[in-house]
C-alpha positions in Angstrom: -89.2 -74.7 -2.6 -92.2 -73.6 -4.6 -94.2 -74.9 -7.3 -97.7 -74.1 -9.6 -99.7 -75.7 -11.8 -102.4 -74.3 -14.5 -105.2 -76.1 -15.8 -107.9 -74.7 -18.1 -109.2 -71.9 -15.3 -107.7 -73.4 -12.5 -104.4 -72.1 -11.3 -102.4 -73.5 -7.8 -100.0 -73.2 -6.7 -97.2 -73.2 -3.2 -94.1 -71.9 -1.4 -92.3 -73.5 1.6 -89.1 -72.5 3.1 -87.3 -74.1 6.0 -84.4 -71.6 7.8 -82.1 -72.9 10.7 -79.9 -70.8 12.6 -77.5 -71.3 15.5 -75.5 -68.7 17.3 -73.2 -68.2 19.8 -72.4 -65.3 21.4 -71.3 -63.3 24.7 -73.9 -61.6 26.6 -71.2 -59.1 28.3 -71.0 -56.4 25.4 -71.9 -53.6 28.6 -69.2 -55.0 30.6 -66.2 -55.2 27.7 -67.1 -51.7 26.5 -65.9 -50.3 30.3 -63.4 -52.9 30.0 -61.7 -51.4 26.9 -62.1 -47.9 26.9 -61.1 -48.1 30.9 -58.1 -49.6 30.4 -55.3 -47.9 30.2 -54.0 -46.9 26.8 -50.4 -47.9 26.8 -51.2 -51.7 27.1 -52.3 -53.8 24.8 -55.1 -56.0 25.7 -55.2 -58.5 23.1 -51.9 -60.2 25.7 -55.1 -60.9 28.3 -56.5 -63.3 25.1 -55.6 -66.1 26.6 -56.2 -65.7 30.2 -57.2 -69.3 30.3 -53.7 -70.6 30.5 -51.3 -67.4 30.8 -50.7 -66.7 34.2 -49.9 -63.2 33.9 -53.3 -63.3 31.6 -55.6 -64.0 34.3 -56.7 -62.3 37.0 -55.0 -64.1 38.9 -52.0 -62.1 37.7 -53.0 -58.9 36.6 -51.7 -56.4 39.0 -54.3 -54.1 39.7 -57.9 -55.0 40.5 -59.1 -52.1 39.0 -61.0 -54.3 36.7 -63.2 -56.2 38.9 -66.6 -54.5 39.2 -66.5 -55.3 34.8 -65.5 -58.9 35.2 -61.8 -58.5 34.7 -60.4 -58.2 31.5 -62.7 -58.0 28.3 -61.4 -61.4 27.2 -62.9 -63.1 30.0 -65.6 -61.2 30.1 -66.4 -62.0 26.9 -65.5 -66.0 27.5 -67.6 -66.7 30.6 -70.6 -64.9 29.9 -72.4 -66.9 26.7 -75.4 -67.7 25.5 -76.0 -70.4 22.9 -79.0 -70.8 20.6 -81.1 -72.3 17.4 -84.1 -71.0 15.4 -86.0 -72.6 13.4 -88.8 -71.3 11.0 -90.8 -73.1 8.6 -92.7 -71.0 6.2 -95.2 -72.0 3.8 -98.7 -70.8 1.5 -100.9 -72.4 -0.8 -102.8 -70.0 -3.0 -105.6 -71.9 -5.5 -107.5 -69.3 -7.8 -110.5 -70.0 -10.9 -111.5 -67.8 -13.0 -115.5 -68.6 -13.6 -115.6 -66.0 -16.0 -113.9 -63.3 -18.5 -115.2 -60.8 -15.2 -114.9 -63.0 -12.2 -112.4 -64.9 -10.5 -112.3 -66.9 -7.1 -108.8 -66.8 -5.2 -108.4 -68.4 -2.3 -105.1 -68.5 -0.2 -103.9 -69.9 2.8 -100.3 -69.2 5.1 -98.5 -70.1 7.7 -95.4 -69.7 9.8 -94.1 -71.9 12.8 -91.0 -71.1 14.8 -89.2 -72.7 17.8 -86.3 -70.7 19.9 -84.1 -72.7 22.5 -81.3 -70.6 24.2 -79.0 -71.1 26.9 -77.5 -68.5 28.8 -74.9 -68.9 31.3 -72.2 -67.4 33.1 -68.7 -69.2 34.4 -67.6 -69.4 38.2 -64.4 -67.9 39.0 -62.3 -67.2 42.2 -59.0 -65.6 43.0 -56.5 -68.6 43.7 -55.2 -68.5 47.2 -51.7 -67.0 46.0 -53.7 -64.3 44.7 -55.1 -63.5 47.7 -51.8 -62.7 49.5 -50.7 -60.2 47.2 -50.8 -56.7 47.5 -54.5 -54.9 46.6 -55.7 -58.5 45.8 -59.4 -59.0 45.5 -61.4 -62.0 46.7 -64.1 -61.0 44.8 -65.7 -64.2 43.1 -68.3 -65.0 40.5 -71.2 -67.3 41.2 -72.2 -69.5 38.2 -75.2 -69.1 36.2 -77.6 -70.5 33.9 -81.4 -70.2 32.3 -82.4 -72.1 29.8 -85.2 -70.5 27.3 -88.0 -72.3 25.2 -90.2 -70.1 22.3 -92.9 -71.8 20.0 -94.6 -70.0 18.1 -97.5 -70.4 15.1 -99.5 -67.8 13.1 -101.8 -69.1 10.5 -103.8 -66.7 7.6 -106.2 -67.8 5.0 -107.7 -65.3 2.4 -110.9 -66.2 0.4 -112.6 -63.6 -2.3 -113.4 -62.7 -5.3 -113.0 -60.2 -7.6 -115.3 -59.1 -10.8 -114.6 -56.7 -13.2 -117.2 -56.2 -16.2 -119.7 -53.3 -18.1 -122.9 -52.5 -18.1 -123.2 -49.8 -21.3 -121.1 -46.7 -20.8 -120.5 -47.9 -16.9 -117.4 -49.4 -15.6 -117.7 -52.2 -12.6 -115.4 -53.3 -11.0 -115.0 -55.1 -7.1 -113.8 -57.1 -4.5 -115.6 -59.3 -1.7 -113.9 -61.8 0.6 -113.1 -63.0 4.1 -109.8 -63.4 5.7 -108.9 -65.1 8.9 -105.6 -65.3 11.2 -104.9 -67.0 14.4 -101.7 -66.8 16.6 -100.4 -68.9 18.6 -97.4 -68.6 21.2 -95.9 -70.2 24.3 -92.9 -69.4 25.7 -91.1 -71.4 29.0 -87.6 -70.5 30.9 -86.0 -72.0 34.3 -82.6 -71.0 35.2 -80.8 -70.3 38.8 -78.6 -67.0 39.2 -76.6 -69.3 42.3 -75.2 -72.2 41.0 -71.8 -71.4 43.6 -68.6 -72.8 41.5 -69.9 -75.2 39.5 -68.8 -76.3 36.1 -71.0 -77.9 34.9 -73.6 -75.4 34.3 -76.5 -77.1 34.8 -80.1 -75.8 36.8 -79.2 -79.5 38.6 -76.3 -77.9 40.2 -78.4 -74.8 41.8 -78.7 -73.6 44.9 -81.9 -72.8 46.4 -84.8 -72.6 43.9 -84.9 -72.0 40.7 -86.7 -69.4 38.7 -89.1 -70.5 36.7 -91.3 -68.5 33.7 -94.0 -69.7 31.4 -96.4 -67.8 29.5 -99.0 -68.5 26.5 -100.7 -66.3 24.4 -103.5 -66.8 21.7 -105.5 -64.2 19.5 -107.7 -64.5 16.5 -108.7 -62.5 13.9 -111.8 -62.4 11.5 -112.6 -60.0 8.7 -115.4 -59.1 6.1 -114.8 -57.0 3.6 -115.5 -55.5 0.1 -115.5 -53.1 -2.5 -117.4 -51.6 -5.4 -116.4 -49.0 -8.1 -117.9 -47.4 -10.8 -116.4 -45.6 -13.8 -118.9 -43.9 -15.7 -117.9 -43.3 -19.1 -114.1 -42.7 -17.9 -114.9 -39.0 -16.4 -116.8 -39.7 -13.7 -115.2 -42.5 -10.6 -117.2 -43.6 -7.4 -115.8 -46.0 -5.2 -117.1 -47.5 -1.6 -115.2 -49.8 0.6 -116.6 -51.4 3.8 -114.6 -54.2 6.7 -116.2 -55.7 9.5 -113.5 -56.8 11.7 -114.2 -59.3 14.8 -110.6 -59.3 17.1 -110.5 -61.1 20.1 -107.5 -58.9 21.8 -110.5 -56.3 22.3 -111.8 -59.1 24.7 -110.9 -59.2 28.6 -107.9 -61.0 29.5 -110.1 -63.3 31.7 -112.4 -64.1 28.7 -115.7 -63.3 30.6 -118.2 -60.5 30.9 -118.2 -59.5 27.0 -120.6 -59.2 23.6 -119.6 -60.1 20.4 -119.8 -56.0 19.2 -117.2 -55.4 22.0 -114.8 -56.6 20.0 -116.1 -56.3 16.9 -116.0 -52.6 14.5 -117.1 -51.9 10.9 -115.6 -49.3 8.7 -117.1 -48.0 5.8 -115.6 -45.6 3.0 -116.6 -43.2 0.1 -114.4 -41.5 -2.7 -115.1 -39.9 -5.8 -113.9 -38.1 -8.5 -114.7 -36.5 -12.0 -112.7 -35.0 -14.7 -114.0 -31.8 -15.1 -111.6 -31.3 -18.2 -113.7 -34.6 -20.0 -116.9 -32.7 -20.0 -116.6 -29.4 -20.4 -116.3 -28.6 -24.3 -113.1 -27.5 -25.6 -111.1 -28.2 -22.3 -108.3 -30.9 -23.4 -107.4 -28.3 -26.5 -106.8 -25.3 -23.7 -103.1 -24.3 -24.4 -103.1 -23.1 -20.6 -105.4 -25.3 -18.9 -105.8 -29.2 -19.5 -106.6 -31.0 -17.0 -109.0 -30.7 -14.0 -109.6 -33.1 -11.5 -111.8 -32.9 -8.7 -112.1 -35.6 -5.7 -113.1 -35.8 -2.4 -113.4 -38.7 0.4 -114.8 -39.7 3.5 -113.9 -42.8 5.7 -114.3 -43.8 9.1 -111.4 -45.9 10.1 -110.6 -48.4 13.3 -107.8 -50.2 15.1 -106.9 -51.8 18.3 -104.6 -50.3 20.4 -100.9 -52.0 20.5 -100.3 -53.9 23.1 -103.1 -53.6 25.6 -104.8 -57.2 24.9 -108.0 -56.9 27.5 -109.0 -53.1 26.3 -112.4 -52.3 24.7 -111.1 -49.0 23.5 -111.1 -48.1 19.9 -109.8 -45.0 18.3 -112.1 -43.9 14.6 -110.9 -40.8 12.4 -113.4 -39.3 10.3 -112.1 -37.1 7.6 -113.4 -35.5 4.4 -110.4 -34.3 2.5 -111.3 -32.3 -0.9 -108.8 -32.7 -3.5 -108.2 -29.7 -6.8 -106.5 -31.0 -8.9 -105.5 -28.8 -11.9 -102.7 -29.2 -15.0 -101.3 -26.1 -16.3 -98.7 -26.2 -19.5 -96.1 -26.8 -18.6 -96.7 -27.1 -14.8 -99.2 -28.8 -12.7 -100.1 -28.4 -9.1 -102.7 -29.4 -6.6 -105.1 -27.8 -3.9 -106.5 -29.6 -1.1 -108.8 -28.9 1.7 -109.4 -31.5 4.8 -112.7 -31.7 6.7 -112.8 -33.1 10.3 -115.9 -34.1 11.2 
């Protein structure tokens, strides 16, 4: 669903989108690829379908128990091991924009996402029927019912304000961008189940035996940004552009939340480029039947991250790098020369 509205030099407008899945499906997929490709290849195993009812189906009457460290045949297999489950996301932004002037506008956005998981895994009880047992090779192996039940919620939230201005000043081009931005996660997670539930049927963590296991887990992390850019174009031959972000993230703190300053987890990166059009100022240079363009540009920028994954760590990792770029056009081919700087 989505809908926006103008009015004079105010513009809004929104998305939202609901999704709900369900699935059901066998968690065994290990266990019926031995089961197939271990067979052997004169039978045909779609006759162990329906090993529920068919005697000579079930294990109970297959005559060799050469199945049993897979779970018997990949029909069962795939029957007693399941796992059922639902999503469901709701997505949804807002973004609201005015234009104050013919060079500036104001934009502001906001977002977010939820999602919930719930999935139940389980795994039937079987055991050989006493006939079963007196026959030749029989195996009293038997499966022990189990069952773990999974919860996932999950929220991530992102809002966007800036504003960007675009105007002249004589023969000088201006153009730029300044804003903050914001994100927040959130996400808990819970799951209980029992690997011993002896021969059960109804697969409940009620029916366990001995205690259960039992898992929960939360986990929050914010996000905060500064930024902005300028750039001028001076007299369309000559381009300089500077960027600058002063990021504050929280997973740079401890995992304990003690025993930090605000610039541990905090980094600004700054950036320079420019260019000029060599082939705009030098007299005669666009009319070259060899030679018509040439382009000159170099950059420097100082770049920062967080490393994935390790929530608690102080460590950042900056590149500095001042690539030069030669660019030059040739009739009828063009072709580039570029030199990079570490510094």
């Amino acid at each position: 669903m989505s809908a926006s509205r103008e009015y004079n030099r105010f513009k809004a407008g929104f998305t939202l989108r609901y999704t709900n899945t369900k699935y059901d499906i066998t968690t065994a997929n290990t266990n019926i690829y031995y089961n197939v490709t271990g067979a052997p290849g004169q039978y045909d195993l779609s006759r162990f379908r329906n090993w529920r009812t068919d005697y000579f189906s079930s294990p109970n009457g297959y005559f060799t128990p050469y199945l049993v460290n897979f779970q018997r045949t990949p029909y069962m297999a795939k029957d007693i091991n399941r796992q059922k489950g639902r999503f469901n996301d709701v997505l949804g932004n807002i973004e609201l924009s005015y234009k104050a002037t013919n060079w500036l506008n104001f934009v502001y956005r906001i977002g977010g996402s939820f999602a919930s998981r719930t999935a139940k895994t389980t795994r039937e009880a079987f055991a050989p029927s006493a006939y079963h047992l007196t026959l030749r090779d029989a195996s009293g192996t038997t499966i022990s019912a189990t069952v773990n039940d999974a919860y996932t919620n999950s929220s991530n939230i992102n809002s966007e304000l800036f504003a960007n201005f675009n105007t002249k000043y004589k023969k000088i081009g201006i153009s730029g961008t300044v804003g903050h931005s914001f994100r927040e996660f959130n996400g808990r997670n819970s799951a209980i189940g029992s690997t011993n539930l002896g021969s059960a049927t109804f697969l409940s963590i009620q029916n366990r035996i001995g205690e259960p296991n039992v898992t929960v887990g939360s986990n929050q992390s914010r996000f905060s940004r500064l930024f902005g850019r300028v750039g001028f174009d001076i007299n369309g031959w000559a381009f300089i552009e500077g960027s600058g972000s002063y990021d504050i993230d929280s997973k740079n703190a401890p995992t304990d939340g003690l025993g930090f300053e605000k610039s541990d987890i905090s980094y600004f990166y700054p950036g320079l480029n420019t260019s000029i059009l060599l082939h705009k100022i030098i007299p005669g240079f666009e009319k070259n039947k060899i030679i018509n363009f040439f382009k000159i540009r170099g950059a420097i920028s100082k770049t920062g991250n967080v490393p994935s994954g390790r929530s608690g760590s102080t460590f950042l990792y900056h590149w500095y790098f001042l690539p030069i770029w030669i660019y030059i056009g040739l009739q009828p081919a063009y072709f580039s020369v570029h030199q990079t700087i570490p510094t």
